[in-house]
C-alpha positions in Angstrom: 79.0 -45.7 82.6 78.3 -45.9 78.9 78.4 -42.8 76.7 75.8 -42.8 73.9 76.6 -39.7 70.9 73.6 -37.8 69.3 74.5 -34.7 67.0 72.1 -31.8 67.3 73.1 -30.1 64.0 76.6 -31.0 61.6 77.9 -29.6 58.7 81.1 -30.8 59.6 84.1 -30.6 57.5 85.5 -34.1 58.0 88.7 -33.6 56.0 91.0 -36.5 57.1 94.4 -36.7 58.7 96.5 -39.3 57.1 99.0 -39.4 60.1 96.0 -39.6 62.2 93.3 -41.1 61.0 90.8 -38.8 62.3 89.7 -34.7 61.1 92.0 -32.1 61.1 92.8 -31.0 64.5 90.0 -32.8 65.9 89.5 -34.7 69.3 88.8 -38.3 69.0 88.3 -41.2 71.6 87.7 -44.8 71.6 86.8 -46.6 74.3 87.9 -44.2 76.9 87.5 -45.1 80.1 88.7 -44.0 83.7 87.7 -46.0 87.6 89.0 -45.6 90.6 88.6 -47.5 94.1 84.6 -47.0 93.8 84.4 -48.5 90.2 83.9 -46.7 87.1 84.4 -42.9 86.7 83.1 -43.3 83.3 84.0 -45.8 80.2 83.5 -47.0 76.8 83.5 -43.3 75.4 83.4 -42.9 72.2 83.6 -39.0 70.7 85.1 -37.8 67.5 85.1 -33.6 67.4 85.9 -32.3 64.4 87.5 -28.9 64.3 85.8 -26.2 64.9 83.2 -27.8 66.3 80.8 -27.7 69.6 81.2 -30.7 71.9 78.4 -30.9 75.2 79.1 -33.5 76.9 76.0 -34.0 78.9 74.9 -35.9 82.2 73.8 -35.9 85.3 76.2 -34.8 88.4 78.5 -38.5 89.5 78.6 -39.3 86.0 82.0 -38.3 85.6 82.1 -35.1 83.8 84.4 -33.4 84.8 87.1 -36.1 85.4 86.0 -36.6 81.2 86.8 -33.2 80.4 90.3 -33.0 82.2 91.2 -36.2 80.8 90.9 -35.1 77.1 92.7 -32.0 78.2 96.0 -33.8 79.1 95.5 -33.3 83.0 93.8 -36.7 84.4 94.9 -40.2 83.5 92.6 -42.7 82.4 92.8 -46.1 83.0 92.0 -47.6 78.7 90.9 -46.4 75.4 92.5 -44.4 73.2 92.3 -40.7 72.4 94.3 -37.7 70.8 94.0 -34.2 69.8 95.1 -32.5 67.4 97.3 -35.5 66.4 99.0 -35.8 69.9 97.9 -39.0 71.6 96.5 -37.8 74.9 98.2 -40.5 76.7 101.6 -40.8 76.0 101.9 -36.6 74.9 100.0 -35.5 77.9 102.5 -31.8 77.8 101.9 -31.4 74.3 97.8 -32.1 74.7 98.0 -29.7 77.4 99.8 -27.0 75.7 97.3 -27.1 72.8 94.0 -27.3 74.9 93.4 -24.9 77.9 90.7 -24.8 80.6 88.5 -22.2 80.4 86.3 -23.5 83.5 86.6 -25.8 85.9 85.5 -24.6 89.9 88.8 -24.8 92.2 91.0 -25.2 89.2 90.4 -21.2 87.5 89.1 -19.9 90.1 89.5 -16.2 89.6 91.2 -13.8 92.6 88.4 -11.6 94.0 90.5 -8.5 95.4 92.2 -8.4 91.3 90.6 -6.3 88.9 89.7 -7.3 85.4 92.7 -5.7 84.2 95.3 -7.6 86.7 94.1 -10.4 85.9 94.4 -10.0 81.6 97.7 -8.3 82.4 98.7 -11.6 84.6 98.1 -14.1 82.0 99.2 -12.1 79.1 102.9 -11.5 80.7 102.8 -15.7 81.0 102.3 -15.6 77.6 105.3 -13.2 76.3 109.1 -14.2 76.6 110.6 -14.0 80.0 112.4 -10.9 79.1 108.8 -8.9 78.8 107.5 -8.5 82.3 105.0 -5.7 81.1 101.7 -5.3 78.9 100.7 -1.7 77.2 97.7 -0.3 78.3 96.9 -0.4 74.7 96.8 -4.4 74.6 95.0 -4.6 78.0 91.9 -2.0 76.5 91.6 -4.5 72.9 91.4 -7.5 74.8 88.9 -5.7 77.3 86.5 -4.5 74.5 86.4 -7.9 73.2 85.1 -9.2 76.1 82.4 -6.3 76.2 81.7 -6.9 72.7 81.6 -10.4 73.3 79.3 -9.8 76.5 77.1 -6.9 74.5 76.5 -9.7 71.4 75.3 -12.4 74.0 73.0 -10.1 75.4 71.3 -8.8 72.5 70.6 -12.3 71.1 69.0 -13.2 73.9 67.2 -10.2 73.6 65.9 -10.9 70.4 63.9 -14.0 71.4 60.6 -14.0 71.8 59.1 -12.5 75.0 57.6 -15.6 76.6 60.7 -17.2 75.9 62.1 -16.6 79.4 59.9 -15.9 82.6 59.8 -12.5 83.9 62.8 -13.4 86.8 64.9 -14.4 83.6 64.1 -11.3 81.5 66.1 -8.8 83.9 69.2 -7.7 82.2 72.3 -8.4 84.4 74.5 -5.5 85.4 76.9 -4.1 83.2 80.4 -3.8 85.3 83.3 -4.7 83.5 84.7 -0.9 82.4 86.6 -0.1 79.4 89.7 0.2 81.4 89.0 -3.1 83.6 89.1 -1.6 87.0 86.4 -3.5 88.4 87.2 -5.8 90.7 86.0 -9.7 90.1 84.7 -9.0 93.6 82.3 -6.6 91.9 81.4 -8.9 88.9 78.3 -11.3 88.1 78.7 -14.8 87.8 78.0 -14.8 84.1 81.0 -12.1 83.8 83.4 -14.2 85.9 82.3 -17.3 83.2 83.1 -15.1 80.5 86.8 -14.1 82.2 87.7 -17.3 82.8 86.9 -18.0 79.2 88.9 -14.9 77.8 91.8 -15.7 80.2 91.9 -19.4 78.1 91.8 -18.0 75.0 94.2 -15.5 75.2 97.3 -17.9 73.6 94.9 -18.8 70.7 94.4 -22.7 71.9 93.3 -24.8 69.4 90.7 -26.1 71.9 89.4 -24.5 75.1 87.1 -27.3 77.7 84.6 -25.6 80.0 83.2 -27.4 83.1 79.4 -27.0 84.2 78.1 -24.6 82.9 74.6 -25.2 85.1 76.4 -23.3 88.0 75.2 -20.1 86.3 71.7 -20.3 88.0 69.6 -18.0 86.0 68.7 -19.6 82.7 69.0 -16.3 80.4 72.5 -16.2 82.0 73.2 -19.6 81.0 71.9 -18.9 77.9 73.6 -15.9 77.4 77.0 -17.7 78.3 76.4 -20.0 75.4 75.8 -17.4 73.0 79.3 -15.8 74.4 81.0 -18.7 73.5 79.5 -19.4 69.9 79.9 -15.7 69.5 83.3 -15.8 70.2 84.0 -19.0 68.2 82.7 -17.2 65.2 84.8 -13.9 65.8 88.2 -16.5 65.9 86.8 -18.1 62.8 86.7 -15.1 60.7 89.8 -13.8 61.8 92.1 -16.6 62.0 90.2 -18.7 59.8 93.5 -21.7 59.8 93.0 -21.8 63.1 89.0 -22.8 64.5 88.7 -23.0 68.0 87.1 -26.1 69.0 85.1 -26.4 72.3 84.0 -28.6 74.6 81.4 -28.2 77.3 79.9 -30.3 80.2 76.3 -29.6 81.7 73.6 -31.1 83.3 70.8 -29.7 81.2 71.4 -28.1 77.4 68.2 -27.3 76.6 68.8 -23.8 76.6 71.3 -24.3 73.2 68.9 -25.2 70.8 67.2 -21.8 71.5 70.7 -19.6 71.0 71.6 -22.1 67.8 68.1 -20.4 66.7 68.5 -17.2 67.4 72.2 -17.1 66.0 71.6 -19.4 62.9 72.6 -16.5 60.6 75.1 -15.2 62.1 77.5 -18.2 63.0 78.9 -21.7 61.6 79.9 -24.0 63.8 81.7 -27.1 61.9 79.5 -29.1 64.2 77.3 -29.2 67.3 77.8 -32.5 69.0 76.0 -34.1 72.0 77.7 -37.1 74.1 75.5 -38.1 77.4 77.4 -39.8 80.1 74.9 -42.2 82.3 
C-alpha cells in the first residue's frame, strides 16, 4: 500500500540537523514498509514531521494504520525503509524511540481501568514517573494536572461553540456531560468517551514526550466530540509550546475521515501555531 503526502497548512520551521539530516526533533521515514504472511501491511512510506507539528495519517480501516503508528513509536518492527526520531534511528534504537514518543491512544494497548477514578489513575502514572524512592504524589500535583485537563476540556468546548450554528446538526449540538471533578473522584466508569480520549492523552503527556501517537480517533462517534477532541489536542499543543517553548510536542494521529480539522484549524487560527499540519493517506 502506497502512501501519498498532501500538507493542509505549513509554516514549518525546517531548521536542519547536521547529525541527522532531517528538522530538529522531527520524525522522518523513507520507504517504510511493514508485511506479514497476507502481504503488505503498508509500504513505500514516505513522511517527514517537523517538530512541533500535526501529522494525520489518514486511511481507510486494513490499510495499516495502526501497525504505522506503533512502528514509528519504537513498538512494531518493520520489515525496510528507514526512519528516526528525534535523531534515534527507529530501528536499531527501538528503547530510546520509545522512551521519547509515548502512546496516547491505541484500543487494548491504553485502555483505561473502569472501577479507577481520574485521580488513581494521574496518581499511577505520575509515581512511574518519579524515582523509585517516591511512592506518593501531593494532592497538590494531582489538582494542577486535573485542572489542566478541565481547562484543556473547557477550551475544546467553547471553540466548538463558537462555530457557526448549522455547522453541526442538532444531535451534534448537545453539550456532553461535564464529569471529571476538580478533585478527580469520578470514576472512568462514569466518564464520556471524549473524556476517556482526553485521559489517555493527559496520562501520555505527563513525562513531557517529545512526541505523543494517537490511534483512531473515528471511534469517538459523535462528530462535535471528534471535533472537540482535536481542538483538545491543538489546544494542548499550544499550552506546551508557550510554556516550554525548547521543547514542542509533536503529534501524530490516525483516522478514517479528517474532515472535521479543517473546521477547528478555522476556528482556532488565532489562537494556535502549529509548525505544520501534515496529511499522509495510506491506500
Amino acid at each position: 500500500m502506497e502512501s501519498h503526502l498532501r500538507t493542509l497548512a505549513e509554516t514549518a520551521d525546517t531548521t536542519t540537523d547536521e547529525t541527522t539530516g532531517s528538522g530538529r526533533g522531527a520524525i522522518s521515514l523513507r520507504g517504510w514498509s511493514m508485511s506479514g504472511r497476507q502481504g503488505d501491511v503498508f509500504a513505500d512510506v514516505d513522511l517527514d514531521v517537523p517538530a512541533g507539528s500535526l501529522a494525520i495519517i489518514r486511511g481507510s480501516g486494513g490499510t495499516g494504520k495502526t501497525s504505522l503508528l506503533l512502528s514509528l513509536a519504537g513498538r512494531m518492527r518493520v520489515s525496510a525503509g528507514t526512519g528516526s526520531v528525534g535523531g534515534h534511528d527507529i530501528r536499531r534504537q527501538a528503547r530510546a524511540v520509545r522512551s521519547c514518543v509515548s502512546v496516547g491512544h491505541v484500543a487494548g494497548l491504553t485502555d483505561l481501568e473502569k472501577d479507577f477514578t481520574v485521580a488513581q489513575h494521574l496518581a499511577e502514572r505520575l509515581i512511574m514517573l518519579q524515582p523509585w524512592y517516591k511512592p506518593w504524589v501531593s494532592k497538590s500535583s494531582l489538582r494542577e494536572v486535573i485542572e489542566v485537563i478541565r481547562e484543556t476540556i473547557t477550551s475544546a468546548s467553547d471553540v466548538i461553540n463558537r462555530l457557526p450554528a448549522d455547522t453541526f446538526s442538532a444531535a451534534d449540538a448537545e453539550d456532553a456531560d461535564f464529569l471529571i471533578d476538580a478533585e478527580g473522584s469520578t470514576f472512568v466508569s462514569d466518564l464520556s468517551e471524549l473524556q476517556k480520549f482526553l485521559l489517555e492523552f493527559s496520562l501520555a503527556s505527563l513525562s513531557q514526550p517529545p512526541v505523543i501517537v494517537l490511534d483512531n480517533i473515528d471511534f469517538l462517534r459523535e462528530r462535535r466530540d471528534r471535533a472537540r477532541a482535536w481542538a483538545g489536542l491543538l489546544i494542548y499543543q499550544e499550552l506546551r509550546r508557550k510554556r516550554d517553548p525548547d521543547n514542542p510536542l509533536t503529534l501524530v494521529v490516525t483516522c478514517e475521515d479528517s474532515g472535521d480539522i479543517g473546521l477547528v484549524l478555522e476556528a482556532l487560527e488565532t489562537e494556535i501555531s502549529p509548525a505544520s499540519v501534515l496529511e499522509c493517506e495510506l491506500g
